[in-house]
C-alpha positions in Angstrom: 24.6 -19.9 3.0 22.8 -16.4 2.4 20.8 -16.2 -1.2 20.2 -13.0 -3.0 17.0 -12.1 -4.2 15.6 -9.2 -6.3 11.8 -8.0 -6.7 11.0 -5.3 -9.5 7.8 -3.0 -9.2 6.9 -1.7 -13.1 4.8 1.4 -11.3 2.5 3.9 -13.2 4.6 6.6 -11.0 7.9 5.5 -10.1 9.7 2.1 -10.7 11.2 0.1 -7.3 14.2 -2.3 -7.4 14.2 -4.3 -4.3 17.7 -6.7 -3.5 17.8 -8.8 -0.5 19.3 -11.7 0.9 17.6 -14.2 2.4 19.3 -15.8 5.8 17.1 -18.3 7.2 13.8 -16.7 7.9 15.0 -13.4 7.5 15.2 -11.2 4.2 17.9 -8.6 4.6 17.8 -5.3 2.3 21.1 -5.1 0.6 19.8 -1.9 -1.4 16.2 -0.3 -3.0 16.4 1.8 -6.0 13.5 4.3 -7.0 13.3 6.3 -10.2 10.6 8.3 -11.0 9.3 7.0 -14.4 5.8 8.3 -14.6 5.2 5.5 -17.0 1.2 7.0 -17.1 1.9 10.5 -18.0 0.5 11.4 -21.2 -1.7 8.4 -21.4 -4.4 8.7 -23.7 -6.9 6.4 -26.3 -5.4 3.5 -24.1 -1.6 4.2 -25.3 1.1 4.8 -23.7 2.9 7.8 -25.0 6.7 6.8 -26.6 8.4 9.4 -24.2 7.2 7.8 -21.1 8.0 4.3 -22.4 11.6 5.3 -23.6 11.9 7.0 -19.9 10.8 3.5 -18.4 13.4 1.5 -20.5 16.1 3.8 -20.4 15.4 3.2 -16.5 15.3 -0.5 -16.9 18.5 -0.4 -18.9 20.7 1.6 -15.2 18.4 -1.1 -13.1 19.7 -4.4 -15.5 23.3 -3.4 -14.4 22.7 -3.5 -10.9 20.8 -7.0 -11.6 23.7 -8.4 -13.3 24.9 -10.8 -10.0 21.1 -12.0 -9.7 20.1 -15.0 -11.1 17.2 -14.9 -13.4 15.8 -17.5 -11.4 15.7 -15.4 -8.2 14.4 -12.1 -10.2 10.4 -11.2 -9.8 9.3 -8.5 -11.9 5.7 -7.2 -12.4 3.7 -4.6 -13.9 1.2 -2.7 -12.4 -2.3 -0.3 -13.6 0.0 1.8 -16.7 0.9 -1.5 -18.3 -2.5 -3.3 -16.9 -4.5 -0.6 -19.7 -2.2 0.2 -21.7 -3.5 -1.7 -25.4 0.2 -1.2 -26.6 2.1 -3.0 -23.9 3.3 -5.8 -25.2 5.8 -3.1 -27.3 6.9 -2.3 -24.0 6.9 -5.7 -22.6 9.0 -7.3 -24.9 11.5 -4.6 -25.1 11.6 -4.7 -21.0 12.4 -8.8 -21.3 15.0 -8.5 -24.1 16.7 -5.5 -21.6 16.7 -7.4 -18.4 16.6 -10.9 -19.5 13.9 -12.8 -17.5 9.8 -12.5 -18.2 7.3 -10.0 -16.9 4.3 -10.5 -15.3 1.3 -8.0 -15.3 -0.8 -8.4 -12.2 -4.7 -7.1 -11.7 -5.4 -4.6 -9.1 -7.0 -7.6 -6.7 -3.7 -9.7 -6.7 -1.6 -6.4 -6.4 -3.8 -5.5 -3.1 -2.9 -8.8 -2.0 0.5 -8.6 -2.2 0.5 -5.2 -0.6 -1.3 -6.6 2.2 1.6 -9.6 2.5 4.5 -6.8 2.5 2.7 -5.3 5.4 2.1 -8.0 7.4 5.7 -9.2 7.1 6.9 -6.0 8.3 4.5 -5.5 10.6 2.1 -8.1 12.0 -1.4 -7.4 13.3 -1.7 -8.5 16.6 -4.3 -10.9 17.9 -5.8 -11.6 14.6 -6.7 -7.6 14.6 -8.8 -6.7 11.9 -6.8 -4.0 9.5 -7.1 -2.2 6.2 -4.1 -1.8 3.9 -4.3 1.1 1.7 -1.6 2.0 -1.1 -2.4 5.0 -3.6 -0.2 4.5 -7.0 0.3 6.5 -9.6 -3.3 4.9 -12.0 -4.8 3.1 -9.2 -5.6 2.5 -5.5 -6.0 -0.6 -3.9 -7.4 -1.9 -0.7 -7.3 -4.9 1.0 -9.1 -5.8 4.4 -8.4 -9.1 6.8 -6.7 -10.1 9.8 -3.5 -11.8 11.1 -1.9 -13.0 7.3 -5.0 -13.5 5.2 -6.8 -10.5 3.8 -10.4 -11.4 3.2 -11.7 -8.5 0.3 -9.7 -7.1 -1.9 -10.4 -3.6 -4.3 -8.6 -2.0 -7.1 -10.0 1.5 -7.8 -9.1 3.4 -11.1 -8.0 6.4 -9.4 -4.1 7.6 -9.0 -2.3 10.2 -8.4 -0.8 10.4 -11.5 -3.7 9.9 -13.4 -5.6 12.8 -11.4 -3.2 15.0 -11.8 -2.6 15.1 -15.7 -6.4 15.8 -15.4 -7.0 18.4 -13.5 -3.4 19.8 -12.3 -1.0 20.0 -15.7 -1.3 23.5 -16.6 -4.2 24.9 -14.2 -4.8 28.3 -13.4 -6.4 28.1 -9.9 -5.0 25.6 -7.5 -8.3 25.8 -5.5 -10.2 24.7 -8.5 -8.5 22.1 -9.9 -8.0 20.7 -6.4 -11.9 20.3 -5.2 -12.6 19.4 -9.4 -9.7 16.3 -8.5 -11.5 15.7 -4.9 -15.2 15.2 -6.5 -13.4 12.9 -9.4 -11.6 10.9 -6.3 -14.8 10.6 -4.5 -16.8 9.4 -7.9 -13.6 6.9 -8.5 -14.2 5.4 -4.7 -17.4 4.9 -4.8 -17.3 1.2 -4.6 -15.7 1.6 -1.5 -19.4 3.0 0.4 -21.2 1.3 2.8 -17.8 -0.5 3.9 -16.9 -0.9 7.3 -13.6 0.7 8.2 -11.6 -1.4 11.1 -9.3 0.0 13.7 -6.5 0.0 11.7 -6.0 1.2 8.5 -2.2 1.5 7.6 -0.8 3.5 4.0 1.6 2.0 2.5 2.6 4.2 -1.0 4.9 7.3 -1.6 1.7 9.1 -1.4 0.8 8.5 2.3 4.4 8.9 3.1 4.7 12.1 1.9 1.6 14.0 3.6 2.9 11.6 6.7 6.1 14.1 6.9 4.8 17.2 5.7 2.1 16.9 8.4 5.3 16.1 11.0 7.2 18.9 9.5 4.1 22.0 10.0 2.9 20.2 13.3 0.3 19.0 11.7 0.3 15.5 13.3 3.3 13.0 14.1 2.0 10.1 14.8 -0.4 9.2 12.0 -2.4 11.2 9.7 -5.9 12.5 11.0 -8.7 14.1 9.5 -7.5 17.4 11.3 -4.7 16.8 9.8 -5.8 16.8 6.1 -7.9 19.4 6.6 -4.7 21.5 7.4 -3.4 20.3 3.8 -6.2 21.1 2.0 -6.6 24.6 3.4 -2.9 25.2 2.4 -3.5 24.0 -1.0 -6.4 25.8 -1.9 -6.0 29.3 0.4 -3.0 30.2 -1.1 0.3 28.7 1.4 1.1 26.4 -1.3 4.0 26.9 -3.1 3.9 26.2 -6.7 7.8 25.6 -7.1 8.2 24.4 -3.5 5.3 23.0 -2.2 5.4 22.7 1.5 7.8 22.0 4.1 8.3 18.3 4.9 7.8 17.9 0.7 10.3 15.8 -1.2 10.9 17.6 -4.7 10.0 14.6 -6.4 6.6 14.3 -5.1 5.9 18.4 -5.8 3.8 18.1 -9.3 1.8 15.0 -7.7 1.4 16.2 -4.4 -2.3 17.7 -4.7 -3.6 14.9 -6.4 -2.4 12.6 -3.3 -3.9 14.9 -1.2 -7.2 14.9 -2.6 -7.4 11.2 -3.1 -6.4 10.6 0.8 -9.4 13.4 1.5 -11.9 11.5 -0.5 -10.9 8.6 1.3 -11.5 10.1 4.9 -14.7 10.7 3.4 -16.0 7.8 1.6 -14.3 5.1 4.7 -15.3 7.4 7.5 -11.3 6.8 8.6 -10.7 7.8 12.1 -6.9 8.1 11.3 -4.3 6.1 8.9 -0.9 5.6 9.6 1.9 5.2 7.5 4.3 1.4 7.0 7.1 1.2 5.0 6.3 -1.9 2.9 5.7 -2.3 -0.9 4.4 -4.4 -3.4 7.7 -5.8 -4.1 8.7 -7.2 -0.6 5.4 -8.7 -0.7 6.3 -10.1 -3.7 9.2 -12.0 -2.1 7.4 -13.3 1.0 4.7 -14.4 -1.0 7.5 -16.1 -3.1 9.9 -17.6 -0.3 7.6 -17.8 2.7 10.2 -16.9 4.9 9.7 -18.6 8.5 9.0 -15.7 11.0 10.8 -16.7 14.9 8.9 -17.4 17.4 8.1 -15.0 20.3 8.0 -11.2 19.9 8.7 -9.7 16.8 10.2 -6.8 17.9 12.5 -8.4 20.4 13.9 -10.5 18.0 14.2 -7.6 15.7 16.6 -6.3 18.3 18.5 -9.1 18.7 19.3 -9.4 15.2 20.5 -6.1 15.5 22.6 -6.7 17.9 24.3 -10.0 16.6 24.5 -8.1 13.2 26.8 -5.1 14.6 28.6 -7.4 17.8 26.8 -5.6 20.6 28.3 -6.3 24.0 25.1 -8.6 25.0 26.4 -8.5 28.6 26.7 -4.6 29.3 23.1 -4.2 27.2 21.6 -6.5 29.9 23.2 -4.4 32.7 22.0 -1.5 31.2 18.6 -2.7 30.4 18.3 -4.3 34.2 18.9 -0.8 35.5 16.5 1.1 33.6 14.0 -1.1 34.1 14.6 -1.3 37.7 14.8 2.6 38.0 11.6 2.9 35.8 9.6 0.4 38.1 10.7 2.7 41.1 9.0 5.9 39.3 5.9 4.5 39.1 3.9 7.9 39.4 5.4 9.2 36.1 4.3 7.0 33.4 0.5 6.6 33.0 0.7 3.9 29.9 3.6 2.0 31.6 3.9 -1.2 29.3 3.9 1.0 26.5 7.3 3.2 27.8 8.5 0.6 30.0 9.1 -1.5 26.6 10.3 1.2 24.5 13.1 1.8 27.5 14.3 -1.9 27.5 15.0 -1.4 23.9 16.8 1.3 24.1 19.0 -0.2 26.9 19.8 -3.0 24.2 20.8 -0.8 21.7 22.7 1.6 23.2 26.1 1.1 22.3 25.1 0.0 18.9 27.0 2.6 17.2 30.7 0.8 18.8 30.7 -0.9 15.6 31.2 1.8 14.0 33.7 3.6 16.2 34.2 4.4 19.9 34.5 8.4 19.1 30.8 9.5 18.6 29.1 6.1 19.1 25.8 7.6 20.4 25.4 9.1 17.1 26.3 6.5 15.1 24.0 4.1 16.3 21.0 6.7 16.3 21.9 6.7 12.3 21.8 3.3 12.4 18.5 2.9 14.4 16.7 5.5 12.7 17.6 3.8 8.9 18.1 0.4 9.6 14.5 -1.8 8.4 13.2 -2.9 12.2 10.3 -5.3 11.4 7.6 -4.5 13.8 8.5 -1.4 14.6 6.9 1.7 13.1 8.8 5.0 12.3 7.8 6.7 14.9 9.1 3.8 17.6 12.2 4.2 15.7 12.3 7.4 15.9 11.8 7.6 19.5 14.5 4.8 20.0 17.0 6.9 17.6 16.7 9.7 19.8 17.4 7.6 23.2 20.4 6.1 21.8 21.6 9.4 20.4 21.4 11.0 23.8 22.4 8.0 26.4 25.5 10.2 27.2 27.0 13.8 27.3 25.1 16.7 26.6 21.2 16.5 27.1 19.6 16.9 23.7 17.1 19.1 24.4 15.6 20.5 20.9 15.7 17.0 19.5 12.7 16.9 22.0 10.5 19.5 19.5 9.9 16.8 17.0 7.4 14.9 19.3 4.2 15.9 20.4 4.6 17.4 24.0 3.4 14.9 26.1 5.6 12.1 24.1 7.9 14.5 24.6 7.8 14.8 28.3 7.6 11.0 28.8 10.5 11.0 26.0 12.3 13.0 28.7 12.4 10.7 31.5 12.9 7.8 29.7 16.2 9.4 28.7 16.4 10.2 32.1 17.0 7.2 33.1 18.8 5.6 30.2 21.6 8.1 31.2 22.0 6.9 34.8 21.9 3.7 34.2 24.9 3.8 31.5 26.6 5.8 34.9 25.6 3.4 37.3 27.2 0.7 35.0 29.9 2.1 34.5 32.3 -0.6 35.5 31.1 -3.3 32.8 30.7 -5.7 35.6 28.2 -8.0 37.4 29.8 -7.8 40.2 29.6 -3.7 40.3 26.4 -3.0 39.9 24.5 -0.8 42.4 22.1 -2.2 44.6 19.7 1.0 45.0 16.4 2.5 45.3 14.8 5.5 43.7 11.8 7.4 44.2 9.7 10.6 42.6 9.3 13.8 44.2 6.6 15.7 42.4 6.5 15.6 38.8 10.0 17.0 38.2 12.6 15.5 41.1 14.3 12.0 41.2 16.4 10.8 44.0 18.4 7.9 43.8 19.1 6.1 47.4 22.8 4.5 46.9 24.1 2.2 49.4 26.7 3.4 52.0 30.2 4.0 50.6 29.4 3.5 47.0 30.0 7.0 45.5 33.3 6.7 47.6 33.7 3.3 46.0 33.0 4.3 42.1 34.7 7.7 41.4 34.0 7.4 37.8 30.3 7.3 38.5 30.2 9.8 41.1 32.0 12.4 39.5 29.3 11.6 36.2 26.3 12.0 38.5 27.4 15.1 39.6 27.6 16.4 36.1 24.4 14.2 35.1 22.8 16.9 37.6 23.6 19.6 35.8 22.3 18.3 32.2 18.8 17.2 34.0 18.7 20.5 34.9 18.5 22.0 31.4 16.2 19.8 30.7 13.9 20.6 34.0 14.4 17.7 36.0 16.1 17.7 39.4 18.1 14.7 40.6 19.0 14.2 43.8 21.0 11.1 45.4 
């Protein structure tokens, strides 16, 4: 019997509702609601102002309806750096119980590093007891929190937000480029304790913050993968030389985030600085889900995260298990014949197999147009383990297992993913051909080989293109699409 569960984050930005439902050791999102509060703006003498505290409960008040099948015993809520200051919370804490009916708890910066750190790992597990930093930039504070595997070791709550840095140097400011190095030497005075610190291989951001310069970077070409000094340098030059866009921002830029936006930017500069960071890249986990593990200590299944992340996919939308594992057998066996074109082969050879098990995810949906419907529900569904680029990359495989070759979808990746992207597709497509028939006992028994960088030939046995006019009359199209795309297949 599935439980429902619900987590609220009281933010000094924005406040996050988080349902799920717990199914034996998984925790299933049923729905996340975000409003922008700004609960800090206008803070001053250690008060909250009564405008940002009648936003917050007026908030509270549309959240307490959607809470109404939860039981208060299965409701966390907590309060973050605004209420952790604020010398007139309790007005605002007792008004908050009466509204949703079960008590709130205000958590110091340490503890809320450390459940930060338990959202991420739950979502994404270090791998051999890696050493990682998570980082997460709200709207009064940053915190940070270093260890390996599930424990983090330090934990640091810095009084710098970017909330809090923009009221003070951004509301109402005549030159962007001033106020935006006057915010950068506040963020760097305001990190301070953070010098001398090691920084380990992995430093992951976790707030609306790092999302936000993750995408606008991806959108300008900044940087896909993860977010690089080069990277904020780009940022920074557009903020203070004049391509910023006071009622637009910058491409990639979610309205919400416009009157913030600097102030992230010059905390996540500082940063770079004070750390020495050799890159940070962005996971989608949160205080709140942490919360909940911390809570339930769901179980996590033994083996590889990821592959069981797929397999729940596929048990949740009634996959057919038996054509994925022709599929995948193909690929895999056409990708070990081409050898010469993948120069990190684990890495693609993986990313393939999955893709070969998702598919025809999308049937579930509807037969018309499946390809699309299951890159939707690859590229939104929550795949623990797997980062947004990996499910990016796997949305654009399933999308494009059949019919025309989707060759612009290719631009969003650098250009060497993008070549490797290519093939992998490449081969997704003729092995959906090749198993065609849905049957064991019709699968090919072939051989391929590389000619060059850009030529494939496939080596069918005798009589089997005679044998499978379905297929044949698909390769012989399949030819024509891998043309577009500059590959040249042959068989």
């Amino acid at each position: 019997m599935s439980e429902v569960y619900a987590a609220l984050d009281l933010g000094s930005n924005s406040f996050h509702l988080l349902l799920v439902e717990r199914d034996g050791h998984e925790l299933h999102t049923l729905e996340e609601i975000k409003e922008k509060v700004q609960l800090l703006a206008g803070f001053g003498d250690g008060q909250l102002a009564e405008d940002a505290m009648a936003r917050g409960l007026a908030c509270l008040g549309r959240f307490a309806q959607r809470l109404r099948m939860v039981p208060r015993s299965r409701l966390r809520i907590v309060g973050t750096h605004a209420l952790r200051e604020a010398r007139n919370r309790q007005t605002f804490i007792t008004r908050a119980e009466q509204i949703l009916g079960a008590p709130l708890r205000i958590v110091s910066g340490e503890e809320e590093a450390r459940l930060i750190f338990m959202g991420v790992h739950h979502h994404a597990p270090a791998t051999n007891d890696g050493q990682r930093l998570v980082v997460d930039i709200g709207g009064g504070s940053t915190e940070f929190a270093w260890g390996s595997a599930s424990r983090p070791t330090e934990l640091i709550s810095c009084k710098v937000g970017c909330v809090s840095l923009s009221d003070a140097y951004f509301r109402n400011a005549n030159a962007q480029d001033i106020a935006y190095r006057s915010a950068r030497d506040q963020a760097l005075v305001d990190l301070a304790p953070l010098a001398g610190r090691a920084c380990p291989p992995e430093v992951i951001g976790t707030s609306g913050t790092v999302e936000s310069i993750q995408q606008v970077l991806a959108a300008n070409g900044w940087g896909d993968e993860s977010i690089t000094r080069d990277g904020v340098d780009e940022l920074v030059r557009a903020i203070t030389q004049g391509r910023w866009l006071v009622d637009a921002g910058l491409p990639g830029l979610a309205p919400e985030r416009l009157d913030i936006f600097p102030a992230g930017v010059a905390i996540v500069a500082a940063l770079f600085d004070v750390l020495n960071l050799p890159a940070m890249t962005y996971v989608d986990a949160s205080l709140q889900r942490g919360l909940l593990v911390d809570d339930l200590q769901p179980v996590s299944p033994e083996g590889d995260l990821r592959g069981n992340t797929v397999l729940l996919l596929q048990r949740r939308y009634a996959v057919d298990l038996g054509q994925a594992q022709r599929v995948r057998r193909m690929a895999l066996r056409l990708f070990d014949c081409t050898q010469p074109w993948w120069p990190e082969p684990a890495r693609w050879r993986e990313l393939l197999g999955w893709a070969a098990d998702l598919h025809e995810l999308g049937m579930v949906v509807g037969a018309r147009h499946y390809p699309r419907h299951g890159a939707y529900l690859v590229r939104h569904s929550q795949m623990r383990g797997f980062s947004h680029l990996e499910q990016r990359q796997l949305a654009l495989l399933v999308r494009g297992h059949r019919r025309s070759f989707p060759g612009l979808a290719f631009g969003g990746f650098e250009p060497s993913a993008a070549r490797q992207l290519t093939r992998l597709l490449t081969l997704l497509r003729l092995s959906a051909i090749l198993e065609r028939s849905h049957s064991d006992d019709d699968s090919a028994d072939l051989t391929a080989s590389v000619l060059g960088d850009d030529t494939l030939r496939l080596s069918l046995p005798e009589g089997w293109l005679t044998e499978h006019p379905l297929s044949r009359r698909e390769l012989e199209f399949e030819s024509v699409q891998l043309a577009s795309a500059g590959i040249e297949l042959q068989f």
